[in-house]
PDB file of the backbone (N, CA, C, O) and the ligand in Angstrom, with CONECT records:
HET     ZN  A 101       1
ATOM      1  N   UNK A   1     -15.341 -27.597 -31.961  1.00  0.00           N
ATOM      2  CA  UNK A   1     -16.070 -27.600 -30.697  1.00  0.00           C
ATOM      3  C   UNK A   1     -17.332 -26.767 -30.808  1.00  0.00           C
ATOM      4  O   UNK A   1     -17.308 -25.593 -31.176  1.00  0.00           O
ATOM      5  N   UNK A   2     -18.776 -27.621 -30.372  1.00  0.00           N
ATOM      6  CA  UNK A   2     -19.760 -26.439 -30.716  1.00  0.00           C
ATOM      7  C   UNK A   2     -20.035 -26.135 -29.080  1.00  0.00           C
ATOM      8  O   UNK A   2     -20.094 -26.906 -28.123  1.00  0.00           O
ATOM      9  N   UNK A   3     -20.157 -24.858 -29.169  1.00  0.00           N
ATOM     10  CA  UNK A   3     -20.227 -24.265 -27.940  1.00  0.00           C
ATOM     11  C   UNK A   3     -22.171 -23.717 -27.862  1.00  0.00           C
ATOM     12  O   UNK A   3     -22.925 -22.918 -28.417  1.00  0.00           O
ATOM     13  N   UNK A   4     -22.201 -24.646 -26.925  1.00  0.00           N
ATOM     14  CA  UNK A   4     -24.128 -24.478 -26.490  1.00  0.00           C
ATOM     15  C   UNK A   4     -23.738 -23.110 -25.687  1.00  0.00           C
ATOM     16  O   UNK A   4     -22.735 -22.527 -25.276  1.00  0.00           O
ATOM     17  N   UNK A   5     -25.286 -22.951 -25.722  1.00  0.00           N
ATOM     18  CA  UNK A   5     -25.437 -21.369 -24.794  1.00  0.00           C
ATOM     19  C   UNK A   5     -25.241 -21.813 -23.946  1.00  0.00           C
ATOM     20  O   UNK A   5     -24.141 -21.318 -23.696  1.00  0.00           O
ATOM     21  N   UNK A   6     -25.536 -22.719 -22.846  1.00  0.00           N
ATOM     22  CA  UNK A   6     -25.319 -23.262 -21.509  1.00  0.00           C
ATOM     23  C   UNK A   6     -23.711 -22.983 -21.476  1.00  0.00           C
ATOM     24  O   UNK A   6     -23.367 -22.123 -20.665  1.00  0.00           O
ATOM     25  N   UNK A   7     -22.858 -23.489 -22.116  1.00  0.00           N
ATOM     26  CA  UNK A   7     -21.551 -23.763 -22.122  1.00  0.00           C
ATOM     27  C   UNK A   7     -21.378 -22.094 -22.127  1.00  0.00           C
ATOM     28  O   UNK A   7     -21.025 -21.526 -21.093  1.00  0.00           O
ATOM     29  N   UNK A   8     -21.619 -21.429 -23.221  1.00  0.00           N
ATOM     30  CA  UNK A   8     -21.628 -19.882 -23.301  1.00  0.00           C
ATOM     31  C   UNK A   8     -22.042 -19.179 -21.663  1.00  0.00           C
ATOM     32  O   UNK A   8     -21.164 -18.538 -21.086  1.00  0.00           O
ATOM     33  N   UNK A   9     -22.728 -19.269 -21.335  1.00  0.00           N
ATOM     34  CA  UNK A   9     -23.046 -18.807 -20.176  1.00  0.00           C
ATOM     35  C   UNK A   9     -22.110 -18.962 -18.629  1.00  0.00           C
ATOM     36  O   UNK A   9     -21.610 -18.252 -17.757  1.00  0.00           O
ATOM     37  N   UNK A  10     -22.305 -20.572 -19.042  1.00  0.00           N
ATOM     38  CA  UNK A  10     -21.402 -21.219 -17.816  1.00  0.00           C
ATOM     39  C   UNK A  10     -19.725 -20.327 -17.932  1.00  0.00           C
ATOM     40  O   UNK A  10     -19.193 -19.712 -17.008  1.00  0.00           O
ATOM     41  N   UNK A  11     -19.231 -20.491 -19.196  1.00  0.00           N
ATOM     42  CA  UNK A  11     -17.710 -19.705 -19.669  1.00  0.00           C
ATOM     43  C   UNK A  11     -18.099 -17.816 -19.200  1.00  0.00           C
ATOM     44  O   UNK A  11     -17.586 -17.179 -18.280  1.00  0.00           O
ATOM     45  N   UNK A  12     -18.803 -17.494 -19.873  1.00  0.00           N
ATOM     46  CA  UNK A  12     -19.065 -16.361 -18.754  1.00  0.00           C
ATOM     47  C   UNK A  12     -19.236 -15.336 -17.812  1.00  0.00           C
ATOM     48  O   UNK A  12     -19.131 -14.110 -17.780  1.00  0.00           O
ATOM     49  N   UNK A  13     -19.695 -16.749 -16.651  1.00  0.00           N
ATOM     50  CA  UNK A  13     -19.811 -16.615 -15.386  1.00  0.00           C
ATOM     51  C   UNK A  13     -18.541 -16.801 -14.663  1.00  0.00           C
ATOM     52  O   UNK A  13     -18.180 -16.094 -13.722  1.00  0.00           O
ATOM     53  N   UNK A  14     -17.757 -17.986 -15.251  1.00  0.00           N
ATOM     54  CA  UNK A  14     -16.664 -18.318 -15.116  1.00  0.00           C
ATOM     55  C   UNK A  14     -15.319 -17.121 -15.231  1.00  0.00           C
ATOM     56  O   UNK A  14     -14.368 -16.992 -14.460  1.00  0.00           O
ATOM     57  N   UNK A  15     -15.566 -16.533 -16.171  1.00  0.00           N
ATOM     58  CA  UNK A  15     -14.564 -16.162 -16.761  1.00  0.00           C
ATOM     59  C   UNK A  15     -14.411 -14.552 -16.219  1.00  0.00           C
ATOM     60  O   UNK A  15     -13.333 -13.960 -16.281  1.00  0.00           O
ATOM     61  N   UNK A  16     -16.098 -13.715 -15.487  1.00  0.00           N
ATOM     62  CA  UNK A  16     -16.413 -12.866 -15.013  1.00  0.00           C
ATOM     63  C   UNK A  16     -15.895 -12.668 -13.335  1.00  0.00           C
ATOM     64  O   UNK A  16     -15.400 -11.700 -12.757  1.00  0.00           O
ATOM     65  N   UNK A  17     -16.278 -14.132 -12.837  1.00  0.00           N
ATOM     66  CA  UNK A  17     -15.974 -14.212 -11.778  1.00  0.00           C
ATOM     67  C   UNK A  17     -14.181 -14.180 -11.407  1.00  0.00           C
ATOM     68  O   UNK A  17     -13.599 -13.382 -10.672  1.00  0.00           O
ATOM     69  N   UNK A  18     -13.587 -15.349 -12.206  1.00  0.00           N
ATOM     70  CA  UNK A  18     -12.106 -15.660 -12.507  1.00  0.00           C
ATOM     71  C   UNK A  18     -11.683 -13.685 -12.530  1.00  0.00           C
ATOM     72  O   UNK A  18     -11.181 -13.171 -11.530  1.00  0.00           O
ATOM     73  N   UNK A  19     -11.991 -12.867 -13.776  1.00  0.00           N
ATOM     74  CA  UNK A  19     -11.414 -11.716 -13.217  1.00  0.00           C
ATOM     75  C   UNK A  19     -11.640 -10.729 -12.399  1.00  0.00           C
ATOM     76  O   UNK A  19     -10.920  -9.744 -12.234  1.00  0.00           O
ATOM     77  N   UNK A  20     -13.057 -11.078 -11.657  1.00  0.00           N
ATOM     78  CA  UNK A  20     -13.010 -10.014 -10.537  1.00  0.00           C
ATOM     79  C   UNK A  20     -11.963 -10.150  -9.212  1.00  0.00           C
ATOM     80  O   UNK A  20     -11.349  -9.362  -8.492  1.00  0.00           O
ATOM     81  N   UNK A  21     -12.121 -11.585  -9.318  1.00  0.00           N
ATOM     82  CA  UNK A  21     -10.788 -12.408  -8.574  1.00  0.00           C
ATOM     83  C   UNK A  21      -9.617 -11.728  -8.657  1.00  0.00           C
ATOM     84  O   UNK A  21      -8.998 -11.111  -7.790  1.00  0.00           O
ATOM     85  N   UNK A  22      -9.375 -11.928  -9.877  1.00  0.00           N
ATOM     86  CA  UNK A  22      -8.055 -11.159 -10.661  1.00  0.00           C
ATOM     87  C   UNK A  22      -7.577  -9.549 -10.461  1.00  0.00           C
ATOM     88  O   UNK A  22      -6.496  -9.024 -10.193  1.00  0.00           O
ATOM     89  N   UNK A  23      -8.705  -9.123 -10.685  1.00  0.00           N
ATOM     90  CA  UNK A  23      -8.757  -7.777 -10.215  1.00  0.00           C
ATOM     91  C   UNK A  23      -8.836  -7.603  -8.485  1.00  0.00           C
ATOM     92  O   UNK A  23      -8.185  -6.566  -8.357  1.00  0.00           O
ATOM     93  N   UNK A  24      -9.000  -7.763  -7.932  1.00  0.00           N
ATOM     94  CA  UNK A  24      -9.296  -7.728  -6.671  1.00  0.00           C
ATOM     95  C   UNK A  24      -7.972  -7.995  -6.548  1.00  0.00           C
ATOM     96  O   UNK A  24      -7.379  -6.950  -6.279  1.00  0.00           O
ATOM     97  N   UNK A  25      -7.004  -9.238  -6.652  1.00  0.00           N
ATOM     98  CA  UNK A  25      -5.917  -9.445  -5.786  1.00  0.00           C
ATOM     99  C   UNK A  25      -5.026  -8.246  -6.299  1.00  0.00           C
ATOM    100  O   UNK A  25      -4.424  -7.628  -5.420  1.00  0.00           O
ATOM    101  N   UNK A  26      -4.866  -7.843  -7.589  1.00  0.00           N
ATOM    102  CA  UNK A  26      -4.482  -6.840  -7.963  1.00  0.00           C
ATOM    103  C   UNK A  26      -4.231  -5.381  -7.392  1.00  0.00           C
ATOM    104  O   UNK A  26      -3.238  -4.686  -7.179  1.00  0.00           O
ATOM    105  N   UNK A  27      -5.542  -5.253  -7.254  1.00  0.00           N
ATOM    106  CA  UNK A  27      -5.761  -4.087  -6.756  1.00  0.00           C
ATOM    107  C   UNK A  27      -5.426  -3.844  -5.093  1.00  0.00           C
ATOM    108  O   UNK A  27      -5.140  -2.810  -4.490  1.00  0.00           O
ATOM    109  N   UNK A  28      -5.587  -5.228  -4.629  1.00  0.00           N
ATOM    110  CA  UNK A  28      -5.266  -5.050  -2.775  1.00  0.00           C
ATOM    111  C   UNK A  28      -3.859  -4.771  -2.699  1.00  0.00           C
ATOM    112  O   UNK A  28      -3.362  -4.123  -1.778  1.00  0.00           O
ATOM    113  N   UNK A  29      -2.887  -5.502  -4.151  1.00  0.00           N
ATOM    114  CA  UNK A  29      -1.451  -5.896  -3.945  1.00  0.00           C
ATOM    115  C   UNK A  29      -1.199  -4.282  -4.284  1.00  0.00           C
ATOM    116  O   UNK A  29      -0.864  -3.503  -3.391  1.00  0.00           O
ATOM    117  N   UNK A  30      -1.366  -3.921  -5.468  1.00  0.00           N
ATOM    118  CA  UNK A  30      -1.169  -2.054  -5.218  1.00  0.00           C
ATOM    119  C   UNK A  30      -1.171  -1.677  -4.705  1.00  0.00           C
ATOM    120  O   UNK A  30      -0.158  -0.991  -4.566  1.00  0.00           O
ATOM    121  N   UNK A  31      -2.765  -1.478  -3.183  1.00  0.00           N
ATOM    122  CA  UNK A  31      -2.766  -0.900  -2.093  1.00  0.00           C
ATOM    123  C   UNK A  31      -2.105  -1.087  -1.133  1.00  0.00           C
ATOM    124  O   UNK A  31      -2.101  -0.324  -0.167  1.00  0.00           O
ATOM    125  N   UNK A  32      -1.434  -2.126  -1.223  1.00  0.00           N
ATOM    126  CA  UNK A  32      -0.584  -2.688  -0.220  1.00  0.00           C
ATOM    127  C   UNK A  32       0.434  -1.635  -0.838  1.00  0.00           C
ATOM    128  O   UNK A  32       0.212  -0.430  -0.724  1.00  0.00           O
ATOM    129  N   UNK A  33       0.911  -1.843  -1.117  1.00  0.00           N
ATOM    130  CA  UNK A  33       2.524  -1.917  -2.139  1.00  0.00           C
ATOM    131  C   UNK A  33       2.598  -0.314  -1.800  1.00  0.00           C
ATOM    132  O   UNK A  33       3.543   0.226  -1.224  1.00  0.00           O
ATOM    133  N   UNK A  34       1.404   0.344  -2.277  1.00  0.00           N
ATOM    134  CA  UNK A  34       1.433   1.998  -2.241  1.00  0.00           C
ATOM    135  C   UNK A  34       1.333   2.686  -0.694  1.00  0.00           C
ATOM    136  O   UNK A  34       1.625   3.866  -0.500  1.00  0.00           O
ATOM    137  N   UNK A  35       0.922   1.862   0.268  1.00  0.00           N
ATOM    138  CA  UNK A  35       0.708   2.003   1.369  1.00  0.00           C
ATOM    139  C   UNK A  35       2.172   2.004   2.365  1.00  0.00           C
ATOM    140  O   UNK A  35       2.548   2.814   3.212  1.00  0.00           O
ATOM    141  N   UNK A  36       2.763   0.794   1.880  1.00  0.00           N
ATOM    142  CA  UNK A  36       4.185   0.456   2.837  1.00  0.00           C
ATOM    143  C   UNK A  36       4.796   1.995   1.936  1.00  0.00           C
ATOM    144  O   UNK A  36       5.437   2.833   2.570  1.00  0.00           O
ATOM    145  N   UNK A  37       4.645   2.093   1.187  1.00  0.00           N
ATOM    146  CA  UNK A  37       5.868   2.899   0.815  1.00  0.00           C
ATOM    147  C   UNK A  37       4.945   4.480   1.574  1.00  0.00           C
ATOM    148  O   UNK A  37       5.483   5.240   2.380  1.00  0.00           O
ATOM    149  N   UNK A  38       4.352   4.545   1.355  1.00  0.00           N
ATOM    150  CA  UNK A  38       3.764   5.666   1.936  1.00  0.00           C
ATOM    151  C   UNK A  38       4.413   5.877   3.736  1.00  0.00           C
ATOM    152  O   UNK A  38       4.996   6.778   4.338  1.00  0.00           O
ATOM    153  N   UNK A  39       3.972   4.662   4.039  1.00  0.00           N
ATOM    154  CA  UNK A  39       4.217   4.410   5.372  1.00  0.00           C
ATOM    155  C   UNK A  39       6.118   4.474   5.775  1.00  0.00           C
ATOM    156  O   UNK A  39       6.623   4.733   6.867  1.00  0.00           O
ATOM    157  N   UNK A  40       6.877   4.114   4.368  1.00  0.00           N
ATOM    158  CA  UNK A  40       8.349   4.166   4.962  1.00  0.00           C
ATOM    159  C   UNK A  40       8.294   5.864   5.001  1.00  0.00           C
ATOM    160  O   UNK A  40       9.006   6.295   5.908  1.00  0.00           O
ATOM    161  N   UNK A  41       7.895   6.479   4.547  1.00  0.00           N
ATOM    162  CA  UNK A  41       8.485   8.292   4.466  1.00  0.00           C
ATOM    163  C   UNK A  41       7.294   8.905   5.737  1.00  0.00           C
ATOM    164  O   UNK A  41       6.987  10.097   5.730  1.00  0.00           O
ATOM    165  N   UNK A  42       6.784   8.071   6.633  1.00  0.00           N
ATOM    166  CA  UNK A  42       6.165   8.979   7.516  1.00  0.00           C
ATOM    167  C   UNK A  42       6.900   8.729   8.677  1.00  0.00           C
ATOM    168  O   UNK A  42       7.277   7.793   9.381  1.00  0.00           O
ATOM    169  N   UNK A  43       6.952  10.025   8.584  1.00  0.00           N
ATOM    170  CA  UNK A  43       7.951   9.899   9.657  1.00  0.00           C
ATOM    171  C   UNK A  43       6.580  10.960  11.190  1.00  0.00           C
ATOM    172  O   UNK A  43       5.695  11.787  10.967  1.00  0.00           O
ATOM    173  N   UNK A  44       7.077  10.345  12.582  1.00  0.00           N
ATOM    174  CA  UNK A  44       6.103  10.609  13.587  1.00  0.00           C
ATOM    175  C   UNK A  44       7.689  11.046  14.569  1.00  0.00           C
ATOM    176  O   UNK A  44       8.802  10.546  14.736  1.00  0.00           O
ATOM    177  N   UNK A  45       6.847  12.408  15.078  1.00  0.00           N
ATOM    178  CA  UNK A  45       7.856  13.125  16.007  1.00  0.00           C
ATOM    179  C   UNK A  45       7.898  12.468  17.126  1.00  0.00           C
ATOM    180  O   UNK A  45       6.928  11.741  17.339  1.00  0.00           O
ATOM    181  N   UNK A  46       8.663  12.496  17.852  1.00  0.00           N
ATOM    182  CA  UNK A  46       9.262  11.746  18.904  1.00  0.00           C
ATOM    183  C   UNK A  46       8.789  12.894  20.099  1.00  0.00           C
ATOM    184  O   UNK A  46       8.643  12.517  21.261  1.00  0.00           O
ATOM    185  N   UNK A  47       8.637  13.856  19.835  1.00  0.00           N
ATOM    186  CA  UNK A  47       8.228  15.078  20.622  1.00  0.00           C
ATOM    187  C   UNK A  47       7.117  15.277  20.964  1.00  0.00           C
ATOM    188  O   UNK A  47       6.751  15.180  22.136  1.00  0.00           O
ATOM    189  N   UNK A  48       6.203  15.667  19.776  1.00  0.00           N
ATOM    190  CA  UNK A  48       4.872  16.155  19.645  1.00  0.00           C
ATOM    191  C   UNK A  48       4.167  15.511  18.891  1.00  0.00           C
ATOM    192  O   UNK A  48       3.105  15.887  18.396  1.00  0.00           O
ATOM    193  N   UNK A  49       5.129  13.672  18.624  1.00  0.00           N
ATOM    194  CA  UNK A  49       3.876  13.315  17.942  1.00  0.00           C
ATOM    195  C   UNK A  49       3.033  13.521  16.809  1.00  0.00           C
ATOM    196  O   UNK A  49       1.966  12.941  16.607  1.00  0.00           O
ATOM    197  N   UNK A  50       3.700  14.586  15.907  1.00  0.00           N
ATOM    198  CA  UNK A  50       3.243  15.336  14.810  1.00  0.00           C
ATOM    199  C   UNK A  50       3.521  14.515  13.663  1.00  0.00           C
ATOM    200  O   UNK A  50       4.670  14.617  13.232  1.00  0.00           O
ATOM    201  N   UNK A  51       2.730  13.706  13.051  1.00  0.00           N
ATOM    202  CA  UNK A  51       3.021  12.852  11.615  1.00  0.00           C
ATOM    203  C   UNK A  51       3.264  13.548  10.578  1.00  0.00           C
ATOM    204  O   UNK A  51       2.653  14.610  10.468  1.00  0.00           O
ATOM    205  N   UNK A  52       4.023  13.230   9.744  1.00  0.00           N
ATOM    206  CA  UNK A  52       4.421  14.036   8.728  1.00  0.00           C
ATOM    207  C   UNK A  52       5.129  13.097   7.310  1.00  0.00           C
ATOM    208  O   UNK A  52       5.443  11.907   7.289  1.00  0.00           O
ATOM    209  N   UNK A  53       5.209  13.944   6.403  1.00  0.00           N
ATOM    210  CA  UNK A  53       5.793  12.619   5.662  1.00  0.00           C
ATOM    211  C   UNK A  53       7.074  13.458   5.158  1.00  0.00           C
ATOM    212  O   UNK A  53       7.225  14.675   5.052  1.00  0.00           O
ATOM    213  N   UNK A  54       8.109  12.177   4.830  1.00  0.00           N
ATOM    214  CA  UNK A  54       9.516  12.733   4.316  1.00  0.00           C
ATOM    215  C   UNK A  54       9.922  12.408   3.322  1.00  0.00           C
ATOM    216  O   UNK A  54       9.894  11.178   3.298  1.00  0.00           O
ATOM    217  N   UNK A  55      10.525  13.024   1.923  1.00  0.00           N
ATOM    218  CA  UNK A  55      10.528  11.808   0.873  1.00  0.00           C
ATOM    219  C   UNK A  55      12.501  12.005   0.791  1.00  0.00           C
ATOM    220  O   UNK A  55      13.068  11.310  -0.052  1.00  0.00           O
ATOM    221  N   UNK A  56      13.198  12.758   1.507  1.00  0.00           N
ATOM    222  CA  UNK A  56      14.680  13.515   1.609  1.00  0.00           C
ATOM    223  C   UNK A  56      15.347  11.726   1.729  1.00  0.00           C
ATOM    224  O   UNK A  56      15.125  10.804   2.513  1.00  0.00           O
ATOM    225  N   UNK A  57      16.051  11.855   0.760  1.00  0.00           N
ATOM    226  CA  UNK A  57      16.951  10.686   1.520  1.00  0.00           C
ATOM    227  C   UNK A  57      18.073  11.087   2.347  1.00  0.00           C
ATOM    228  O   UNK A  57      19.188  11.354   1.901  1.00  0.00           O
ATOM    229  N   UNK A  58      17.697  11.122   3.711  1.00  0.00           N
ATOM    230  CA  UNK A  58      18.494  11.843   4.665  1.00  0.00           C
ATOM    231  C   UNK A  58      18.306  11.223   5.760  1.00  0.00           C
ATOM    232  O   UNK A  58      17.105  10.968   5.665  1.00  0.00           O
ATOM    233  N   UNK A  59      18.660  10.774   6.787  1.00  0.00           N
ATOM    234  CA  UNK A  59      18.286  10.052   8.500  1.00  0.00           C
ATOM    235  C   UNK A  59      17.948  10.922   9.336  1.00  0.00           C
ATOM    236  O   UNK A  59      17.406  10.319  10.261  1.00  0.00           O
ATOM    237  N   UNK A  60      17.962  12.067   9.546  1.00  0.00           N
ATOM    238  CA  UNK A  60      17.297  12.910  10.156  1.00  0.00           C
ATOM    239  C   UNK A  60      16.784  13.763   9.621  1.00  0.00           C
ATOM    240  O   UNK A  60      17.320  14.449   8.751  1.00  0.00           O
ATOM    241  N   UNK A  61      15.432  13.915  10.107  1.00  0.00           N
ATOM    242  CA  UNK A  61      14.488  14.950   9.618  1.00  0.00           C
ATOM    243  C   UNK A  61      14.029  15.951  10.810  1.00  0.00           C
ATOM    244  O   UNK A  61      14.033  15.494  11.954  1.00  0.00           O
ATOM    245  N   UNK A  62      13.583  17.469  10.566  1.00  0.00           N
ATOM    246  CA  UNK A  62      13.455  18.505  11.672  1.00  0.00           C
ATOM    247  C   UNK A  62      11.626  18.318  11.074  1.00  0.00           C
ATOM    248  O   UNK A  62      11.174  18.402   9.932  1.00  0.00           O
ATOM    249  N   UNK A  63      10.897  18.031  12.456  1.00  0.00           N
ATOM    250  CA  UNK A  63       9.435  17.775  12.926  1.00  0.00           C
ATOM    251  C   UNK A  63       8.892  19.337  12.075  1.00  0.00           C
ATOM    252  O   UNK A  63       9.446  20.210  12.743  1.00  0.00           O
ATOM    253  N   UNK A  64       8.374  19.791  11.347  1.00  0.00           N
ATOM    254  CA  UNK A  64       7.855  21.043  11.201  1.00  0.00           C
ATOM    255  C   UNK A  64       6.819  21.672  11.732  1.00  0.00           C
ATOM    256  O   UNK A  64       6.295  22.646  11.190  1.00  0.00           O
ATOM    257  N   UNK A  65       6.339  21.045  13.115  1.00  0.00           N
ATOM    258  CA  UNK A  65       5.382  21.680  13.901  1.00  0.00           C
ATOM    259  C   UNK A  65       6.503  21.947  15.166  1.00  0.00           C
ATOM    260  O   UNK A  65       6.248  23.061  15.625  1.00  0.00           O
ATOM    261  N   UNK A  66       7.295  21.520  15.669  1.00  0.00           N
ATOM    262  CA  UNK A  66       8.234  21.863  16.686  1.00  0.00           C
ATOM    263  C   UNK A  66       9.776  22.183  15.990  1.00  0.00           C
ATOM    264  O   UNK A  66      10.413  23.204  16.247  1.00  0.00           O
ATOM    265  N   UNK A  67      10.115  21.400  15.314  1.00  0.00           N
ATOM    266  CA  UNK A  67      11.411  21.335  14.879  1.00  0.00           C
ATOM    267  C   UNK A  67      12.123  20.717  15.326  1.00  0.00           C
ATOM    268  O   UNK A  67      13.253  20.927  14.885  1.00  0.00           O
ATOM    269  N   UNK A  68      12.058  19.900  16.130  1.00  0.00           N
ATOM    270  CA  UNK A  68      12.869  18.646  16.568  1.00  0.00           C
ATOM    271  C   UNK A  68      13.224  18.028  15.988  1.00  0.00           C
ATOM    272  O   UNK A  68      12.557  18.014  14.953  1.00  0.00           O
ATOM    273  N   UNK A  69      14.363  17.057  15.960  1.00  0.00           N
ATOM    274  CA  UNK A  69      15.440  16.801  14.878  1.00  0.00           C
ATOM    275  C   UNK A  69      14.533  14.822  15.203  1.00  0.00           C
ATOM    276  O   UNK A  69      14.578  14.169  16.246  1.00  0.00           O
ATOM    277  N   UNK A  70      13.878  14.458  13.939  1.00  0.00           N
ATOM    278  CA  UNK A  70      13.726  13.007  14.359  1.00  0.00           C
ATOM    279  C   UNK A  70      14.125  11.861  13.546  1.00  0.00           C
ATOM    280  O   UNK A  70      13.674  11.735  12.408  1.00  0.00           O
ATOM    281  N   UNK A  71      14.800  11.162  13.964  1.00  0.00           N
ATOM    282  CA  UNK A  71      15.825   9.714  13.166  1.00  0.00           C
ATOM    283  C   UNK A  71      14.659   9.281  12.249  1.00  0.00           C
ATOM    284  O   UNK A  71      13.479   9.548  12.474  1.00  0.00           O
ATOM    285  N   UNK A  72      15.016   8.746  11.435  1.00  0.00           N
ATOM    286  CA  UNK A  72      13.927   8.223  10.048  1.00  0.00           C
ATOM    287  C   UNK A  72      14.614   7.096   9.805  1.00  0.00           C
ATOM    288  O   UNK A  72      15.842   7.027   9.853  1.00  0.00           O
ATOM    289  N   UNK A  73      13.823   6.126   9.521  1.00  0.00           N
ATOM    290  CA  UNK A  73      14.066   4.509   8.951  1.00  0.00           C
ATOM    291  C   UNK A  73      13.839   3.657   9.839  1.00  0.00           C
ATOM    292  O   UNK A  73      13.969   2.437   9.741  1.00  0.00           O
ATOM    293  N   UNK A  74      13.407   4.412  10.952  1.00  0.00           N
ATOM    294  CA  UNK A  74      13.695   3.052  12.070  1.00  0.00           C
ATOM    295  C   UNK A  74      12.753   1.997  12.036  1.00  0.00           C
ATOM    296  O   UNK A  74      11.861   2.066  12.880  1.00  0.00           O
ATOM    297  N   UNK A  75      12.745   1.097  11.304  1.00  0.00           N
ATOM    298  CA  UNK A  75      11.421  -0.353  11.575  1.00  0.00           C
ATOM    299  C   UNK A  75      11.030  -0.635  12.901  1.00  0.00           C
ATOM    300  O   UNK A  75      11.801  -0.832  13.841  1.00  0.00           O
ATOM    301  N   UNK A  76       9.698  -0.648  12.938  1.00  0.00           N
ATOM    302  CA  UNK A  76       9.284  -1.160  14.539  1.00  0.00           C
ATOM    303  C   UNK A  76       8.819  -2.726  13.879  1.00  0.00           C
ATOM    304  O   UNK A  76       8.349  -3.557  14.656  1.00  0.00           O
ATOM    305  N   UNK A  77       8.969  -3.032  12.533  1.00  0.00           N
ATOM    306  CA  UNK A  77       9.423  -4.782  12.626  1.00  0.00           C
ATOM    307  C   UNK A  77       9.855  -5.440  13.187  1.00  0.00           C
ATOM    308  O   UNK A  77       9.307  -6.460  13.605  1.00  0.00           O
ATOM    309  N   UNK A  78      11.140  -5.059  13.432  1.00  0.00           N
ATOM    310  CA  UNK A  78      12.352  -6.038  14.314  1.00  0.00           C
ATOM    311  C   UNK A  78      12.089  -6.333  15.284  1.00  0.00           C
ATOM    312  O   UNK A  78      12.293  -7.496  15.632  1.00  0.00           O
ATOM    313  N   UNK A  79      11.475  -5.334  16.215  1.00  0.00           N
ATOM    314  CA  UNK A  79      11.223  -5.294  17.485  1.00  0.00           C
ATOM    315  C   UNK A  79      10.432  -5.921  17.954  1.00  0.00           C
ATOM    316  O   UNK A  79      10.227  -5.850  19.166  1.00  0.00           O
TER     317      UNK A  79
HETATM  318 ZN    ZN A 101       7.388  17.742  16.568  1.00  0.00          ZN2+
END
């Protein structure tokens, strides 16, 4: 196969574009991915509202700006 510069060029552009593509879905699917999980350990006081994050595998966590005892896991999915 002789490969013209046109063809060279066209492959590429092609091939530049194809992985920014690539990269991009990549990189959103990480941010995603790193985000939910971020988002399962924050836990938000029921009290004061104070966000915080938890990584304890435990169902209740004490708020450390009040200390209020607040349930963890609960999905507002379902709802
Ligand atoms: Zn609190």
């Amino acid at each position: 196969m002789e490969l013209t510069l046109a063809d060279f060029v066209l492959f590429v552009l092609f091939g530049s574009c194809a992985m920014a593509g690539f990269f991009a879905v990549v990189s959103r699917a990480l941010h995603a991915r790193s985000e939910s999980r971020a988002l399962a350990h924050r836990v938000i006081c029921r009290l004061c509202l104070h966000a915080f994050e938890d990584h304890k595998q435990v169902k209740t966590v004490n708020c450390p700006h009040c200390g209020a005892a607040n349930e963890k896991g609960r999905g507002r999915r379902l709802g």
